[in-house]
DRENTOR-130161 format. One line per 4 residues: number of its first residue (from 1); their letters; for each residue x, y, z of N, C-alpha, C. Coordinates in nm, 3 decimals, padded with zeros to 5 digits, always signed. Example, Ala and Ser with C-alpha at 12.3 -4.5 7.8 and 13.67 -1.06 7.14 Angstrom:
<rs>
1) AS) +01.319,-00.569,+00.780,+01.230,-00.450,+00.780,+01.320,-00.330,+00.780 ~ +01.285,-00.225,+00.708,+01.367,-00.106,+00.714,+01.290,+00.003,+00.787
</rs>
This chain:
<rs>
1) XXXX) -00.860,-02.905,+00.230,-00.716,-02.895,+00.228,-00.673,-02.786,+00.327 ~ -00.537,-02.832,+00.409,-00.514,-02.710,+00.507,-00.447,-02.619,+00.460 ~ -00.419,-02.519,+00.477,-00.328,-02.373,+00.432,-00.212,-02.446,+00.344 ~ -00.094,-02.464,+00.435,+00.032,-02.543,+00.427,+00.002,-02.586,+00.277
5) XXXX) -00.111,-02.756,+00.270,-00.156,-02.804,+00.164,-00.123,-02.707,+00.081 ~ -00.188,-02.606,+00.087,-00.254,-02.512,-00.055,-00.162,-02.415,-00.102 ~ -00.055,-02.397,-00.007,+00.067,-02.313,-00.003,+00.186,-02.372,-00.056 ~ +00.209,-02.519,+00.005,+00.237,-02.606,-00.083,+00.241,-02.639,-00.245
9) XXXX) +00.151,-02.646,-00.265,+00.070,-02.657,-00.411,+00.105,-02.527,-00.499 ~ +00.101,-02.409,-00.472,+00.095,-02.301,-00.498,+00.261,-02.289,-00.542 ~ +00.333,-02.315,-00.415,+00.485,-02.266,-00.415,+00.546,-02.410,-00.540 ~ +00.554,-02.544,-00.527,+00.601,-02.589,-00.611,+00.551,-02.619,-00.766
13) XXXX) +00.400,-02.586,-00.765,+00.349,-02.610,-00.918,+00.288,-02.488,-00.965 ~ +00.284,-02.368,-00.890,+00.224,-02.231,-00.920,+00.055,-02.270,-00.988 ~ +00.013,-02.386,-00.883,-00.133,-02.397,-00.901,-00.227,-02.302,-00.873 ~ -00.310,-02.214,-00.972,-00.371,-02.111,-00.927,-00.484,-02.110,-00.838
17) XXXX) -00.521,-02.227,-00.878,-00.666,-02.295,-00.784,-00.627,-02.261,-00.625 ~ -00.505,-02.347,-00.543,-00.499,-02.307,-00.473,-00.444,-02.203,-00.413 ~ -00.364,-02.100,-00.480,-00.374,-01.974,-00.405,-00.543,-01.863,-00.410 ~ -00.564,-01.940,-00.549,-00.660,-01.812,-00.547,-00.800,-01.896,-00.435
21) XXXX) -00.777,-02.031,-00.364,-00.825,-02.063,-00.202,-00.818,-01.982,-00.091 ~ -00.654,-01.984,-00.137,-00.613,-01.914,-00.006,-00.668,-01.783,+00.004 ~ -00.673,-01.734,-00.100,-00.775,-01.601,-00.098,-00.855,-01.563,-00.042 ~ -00.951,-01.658,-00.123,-01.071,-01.701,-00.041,-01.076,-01.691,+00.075
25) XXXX) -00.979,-01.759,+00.172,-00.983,-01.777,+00.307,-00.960,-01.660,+00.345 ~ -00.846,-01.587,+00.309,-00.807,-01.502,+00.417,-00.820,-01.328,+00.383 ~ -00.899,-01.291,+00.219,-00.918,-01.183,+00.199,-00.969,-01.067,+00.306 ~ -01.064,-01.129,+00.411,-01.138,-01.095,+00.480,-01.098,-00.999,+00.555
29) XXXX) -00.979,-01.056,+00.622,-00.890,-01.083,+00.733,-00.820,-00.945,+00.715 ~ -00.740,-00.973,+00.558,-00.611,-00.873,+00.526,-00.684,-00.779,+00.511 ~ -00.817,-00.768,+00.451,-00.850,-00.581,+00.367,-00.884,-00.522,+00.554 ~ -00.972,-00.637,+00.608,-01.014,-00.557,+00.717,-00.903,-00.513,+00.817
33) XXXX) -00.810,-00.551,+00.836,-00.687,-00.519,+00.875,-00.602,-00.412,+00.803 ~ -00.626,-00.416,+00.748,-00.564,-00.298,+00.608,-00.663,-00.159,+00.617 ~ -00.776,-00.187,+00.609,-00.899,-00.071,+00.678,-00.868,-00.011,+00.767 ~ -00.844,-00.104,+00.882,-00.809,-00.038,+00.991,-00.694,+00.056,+01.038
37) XXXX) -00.606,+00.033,+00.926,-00.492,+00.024,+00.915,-00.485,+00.204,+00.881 ~ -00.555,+00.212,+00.796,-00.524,+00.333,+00.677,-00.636,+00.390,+00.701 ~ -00.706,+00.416,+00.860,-00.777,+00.474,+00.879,-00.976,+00.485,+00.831 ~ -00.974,+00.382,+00.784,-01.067,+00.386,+00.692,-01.071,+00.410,+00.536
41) XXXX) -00.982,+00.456,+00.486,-00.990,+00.487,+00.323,-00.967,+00.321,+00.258 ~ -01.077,+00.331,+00.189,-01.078,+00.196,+00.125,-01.009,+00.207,+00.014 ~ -00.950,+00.301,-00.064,-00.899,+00.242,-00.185,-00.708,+00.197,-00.141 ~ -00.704,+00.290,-00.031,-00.550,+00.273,+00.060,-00.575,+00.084,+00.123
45) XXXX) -00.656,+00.081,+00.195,-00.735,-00.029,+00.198,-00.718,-00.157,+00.070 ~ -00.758,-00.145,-00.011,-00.763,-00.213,-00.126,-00.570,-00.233,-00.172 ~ -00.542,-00.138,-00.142,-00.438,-00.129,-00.229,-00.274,-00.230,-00.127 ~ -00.336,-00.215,-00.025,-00.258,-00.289,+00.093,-00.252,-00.439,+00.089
49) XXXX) -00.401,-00.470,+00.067,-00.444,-00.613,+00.045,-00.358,-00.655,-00.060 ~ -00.401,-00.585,-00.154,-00.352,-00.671,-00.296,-00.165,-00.631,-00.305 ~ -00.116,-00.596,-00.199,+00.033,-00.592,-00.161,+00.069,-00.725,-00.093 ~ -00.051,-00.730,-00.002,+00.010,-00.853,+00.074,+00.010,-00.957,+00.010
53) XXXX) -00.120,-01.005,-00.093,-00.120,-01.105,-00.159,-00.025,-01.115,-00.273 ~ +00.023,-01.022,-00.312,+00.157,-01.016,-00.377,+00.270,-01.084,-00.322 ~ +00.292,-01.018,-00.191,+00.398,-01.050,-00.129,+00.398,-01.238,-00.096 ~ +00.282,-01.297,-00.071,+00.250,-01.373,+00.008,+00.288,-01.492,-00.137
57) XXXX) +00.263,-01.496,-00.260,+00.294,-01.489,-00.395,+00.456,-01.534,-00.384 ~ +00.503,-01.404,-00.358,+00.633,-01.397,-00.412,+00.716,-01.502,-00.312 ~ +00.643,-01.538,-00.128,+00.736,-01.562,-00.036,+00.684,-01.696,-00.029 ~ +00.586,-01.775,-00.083,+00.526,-01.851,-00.072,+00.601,-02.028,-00.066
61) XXXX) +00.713,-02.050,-00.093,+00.760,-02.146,-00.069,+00.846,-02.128,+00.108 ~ +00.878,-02.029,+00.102,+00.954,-01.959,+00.255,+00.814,-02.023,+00.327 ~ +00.670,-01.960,+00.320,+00.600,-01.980,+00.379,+00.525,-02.074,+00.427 ~ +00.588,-02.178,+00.360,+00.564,-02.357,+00.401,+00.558,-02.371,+00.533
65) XXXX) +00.661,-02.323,+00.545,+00.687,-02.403,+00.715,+00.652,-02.286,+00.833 ~ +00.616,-02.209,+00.798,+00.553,-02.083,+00.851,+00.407,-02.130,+00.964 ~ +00.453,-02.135,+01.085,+00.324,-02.213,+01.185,+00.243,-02.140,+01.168 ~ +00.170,-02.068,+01.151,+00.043,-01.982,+01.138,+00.005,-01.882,+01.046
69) XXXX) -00.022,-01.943,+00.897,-00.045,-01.833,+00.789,-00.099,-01.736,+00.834 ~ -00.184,-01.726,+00.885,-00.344,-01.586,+00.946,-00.270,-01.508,+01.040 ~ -00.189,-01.554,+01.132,-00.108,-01.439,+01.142,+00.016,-01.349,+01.059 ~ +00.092,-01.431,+00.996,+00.174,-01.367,+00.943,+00.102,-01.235,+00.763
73) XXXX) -00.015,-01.337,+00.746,-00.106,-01.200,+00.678,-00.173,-01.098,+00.754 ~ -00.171,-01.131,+00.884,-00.229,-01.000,+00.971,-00.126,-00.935,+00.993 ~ -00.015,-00.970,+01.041,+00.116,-00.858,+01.080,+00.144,-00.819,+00.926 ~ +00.090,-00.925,+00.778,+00.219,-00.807,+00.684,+00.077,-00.718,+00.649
77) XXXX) -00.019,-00.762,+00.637,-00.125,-00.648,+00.610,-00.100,-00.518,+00.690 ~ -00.080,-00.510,+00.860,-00.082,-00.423,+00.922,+00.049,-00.319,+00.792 ~ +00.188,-00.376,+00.844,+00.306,-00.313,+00.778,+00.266,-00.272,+00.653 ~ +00.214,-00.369,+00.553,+00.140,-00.265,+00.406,+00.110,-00.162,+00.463
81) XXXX) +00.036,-00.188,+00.490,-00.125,-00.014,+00.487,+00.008,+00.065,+00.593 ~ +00.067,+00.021,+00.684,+00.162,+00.144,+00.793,+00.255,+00.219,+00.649 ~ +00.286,+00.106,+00.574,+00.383,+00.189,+00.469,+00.352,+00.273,+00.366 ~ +00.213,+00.226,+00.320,+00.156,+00.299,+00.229,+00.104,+00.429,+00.304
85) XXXX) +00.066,+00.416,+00.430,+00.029,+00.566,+00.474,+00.141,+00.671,+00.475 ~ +00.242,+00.598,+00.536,+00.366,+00.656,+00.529,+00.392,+00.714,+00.424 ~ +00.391,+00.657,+00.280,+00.422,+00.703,+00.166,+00.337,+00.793,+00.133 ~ +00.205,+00.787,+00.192,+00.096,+00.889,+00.117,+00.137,+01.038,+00.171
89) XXXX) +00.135,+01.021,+00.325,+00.176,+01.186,+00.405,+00.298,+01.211,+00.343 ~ +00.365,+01.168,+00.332,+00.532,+01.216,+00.305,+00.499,+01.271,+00.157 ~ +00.444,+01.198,+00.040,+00.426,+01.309,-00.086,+00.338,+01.462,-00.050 ~ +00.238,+01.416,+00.056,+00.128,+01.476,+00.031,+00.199,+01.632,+00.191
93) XXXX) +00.332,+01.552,+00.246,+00.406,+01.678,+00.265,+00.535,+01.748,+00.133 ~ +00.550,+01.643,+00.064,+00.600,+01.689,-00.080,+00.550,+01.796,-00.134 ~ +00.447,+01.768,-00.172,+00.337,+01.878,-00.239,+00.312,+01.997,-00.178 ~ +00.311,+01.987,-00.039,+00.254,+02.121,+00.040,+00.433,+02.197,+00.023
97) XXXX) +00.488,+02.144,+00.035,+00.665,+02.255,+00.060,+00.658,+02.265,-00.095 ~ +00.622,+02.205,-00.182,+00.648,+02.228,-00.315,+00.587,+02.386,-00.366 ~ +00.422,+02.339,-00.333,+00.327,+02.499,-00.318,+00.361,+02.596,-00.258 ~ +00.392,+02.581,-00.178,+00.452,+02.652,-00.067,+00.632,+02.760,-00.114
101) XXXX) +00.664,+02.672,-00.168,+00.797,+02.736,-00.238,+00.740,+02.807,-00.395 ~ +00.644,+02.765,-00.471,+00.570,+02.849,-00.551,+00.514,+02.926,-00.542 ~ +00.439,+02.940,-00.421,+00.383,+03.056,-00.365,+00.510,+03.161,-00.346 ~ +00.567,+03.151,-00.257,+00.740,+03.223,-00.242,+00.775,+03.320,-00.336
105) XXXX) +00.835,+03.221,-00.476,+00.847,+03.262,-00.604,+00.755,+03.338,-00.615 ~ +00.642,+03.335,-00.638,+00.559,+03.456,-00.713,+00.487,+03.495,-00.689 ~ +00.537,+03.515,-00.525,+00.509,+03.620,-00.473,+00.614,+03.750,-00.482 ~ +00.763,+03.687,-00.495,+00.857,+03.797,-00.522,+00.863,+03.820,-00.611
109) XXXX) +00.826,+03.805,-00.719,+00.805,+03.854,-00.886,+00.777,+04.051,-00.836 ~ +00.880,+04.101,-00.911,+00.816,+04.252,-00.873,+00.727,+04.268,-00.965 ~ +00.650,+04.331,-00.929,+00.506,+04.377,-00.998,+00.554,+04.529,-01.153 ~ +00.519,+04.502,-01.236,+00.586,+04.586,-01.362,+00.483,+04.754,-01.361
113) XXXX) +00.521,+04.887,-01.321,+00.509,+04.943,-01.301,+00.478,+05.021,-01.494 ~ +00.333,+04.922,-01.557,+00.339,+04.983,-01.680,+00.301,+05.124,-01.725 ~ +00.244,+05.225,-01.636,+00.255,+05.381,-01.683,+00.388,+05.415,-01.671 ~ +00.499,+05.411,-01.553,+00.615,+05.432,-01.543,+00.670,+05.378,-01.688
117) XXX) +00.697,+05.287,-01.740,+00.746,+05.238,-01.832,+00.676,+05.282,-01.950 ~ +00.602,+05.337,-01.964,+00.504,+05.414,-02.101,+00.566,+05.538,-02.116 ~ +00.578,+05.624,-01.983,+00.628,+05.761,-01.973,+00.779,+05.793,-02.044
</rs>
């Protein structure tokens, strides 16, 4: 059966057989694209894939008439993993101004001068 077929099948009877084909076919494709994507970290990796096949899920009657499935999972794989990296630096600059402003704080804490205060 060709893509279309199985995309087909998928979008009007939510046959699982053939998406979880299409899988088959094109898992390969998306994680290794998604790898590449996110630098090598496989669980960023992992987590891209199973975005696209989400997406691919959700758009899957749109995607009927779509001339070339294998590309349009290579360009949305790329955009996953670009967004998820995106999202990762941007917390992981969250966190550093966050520390960074805690550090601040208490560091200006005045220090309690307890013999002065005994006397």
């Amino acid at each position: 059966m060709v893509d279309t077929e199985l995309l087909m099948r998928y979008a009007n009877s939510r046959a699982e057989d053939a998406f979880a084909e299409l899988v088959r076919r094109y898992i390969n494709l998306v994680y290794s694209a998604a790898l590449r994507q996110t630098g090598g970290r496989v669980s960023a990796a992992q987590d891209a894939t199973q975005a696209v096949f989400i997406e691919l899920a959700r758009q899957a009657s749109k995607l009927t008439r779509h001339p070339a499935l294998s590309g349009w999972l290579y360009t949305t794989a790329r955009r996953m993993s670009g967004l998820l990296v995106r999202d990762e630096q941007r917390r992981l600059q969250r966190e550093r101004e966050a520390c960074t402003m805690q550090q601040l704080l208490h560091d200006r804490e005045p220090e309690l001068d307890w013999g002065a205060m005994a006397g």
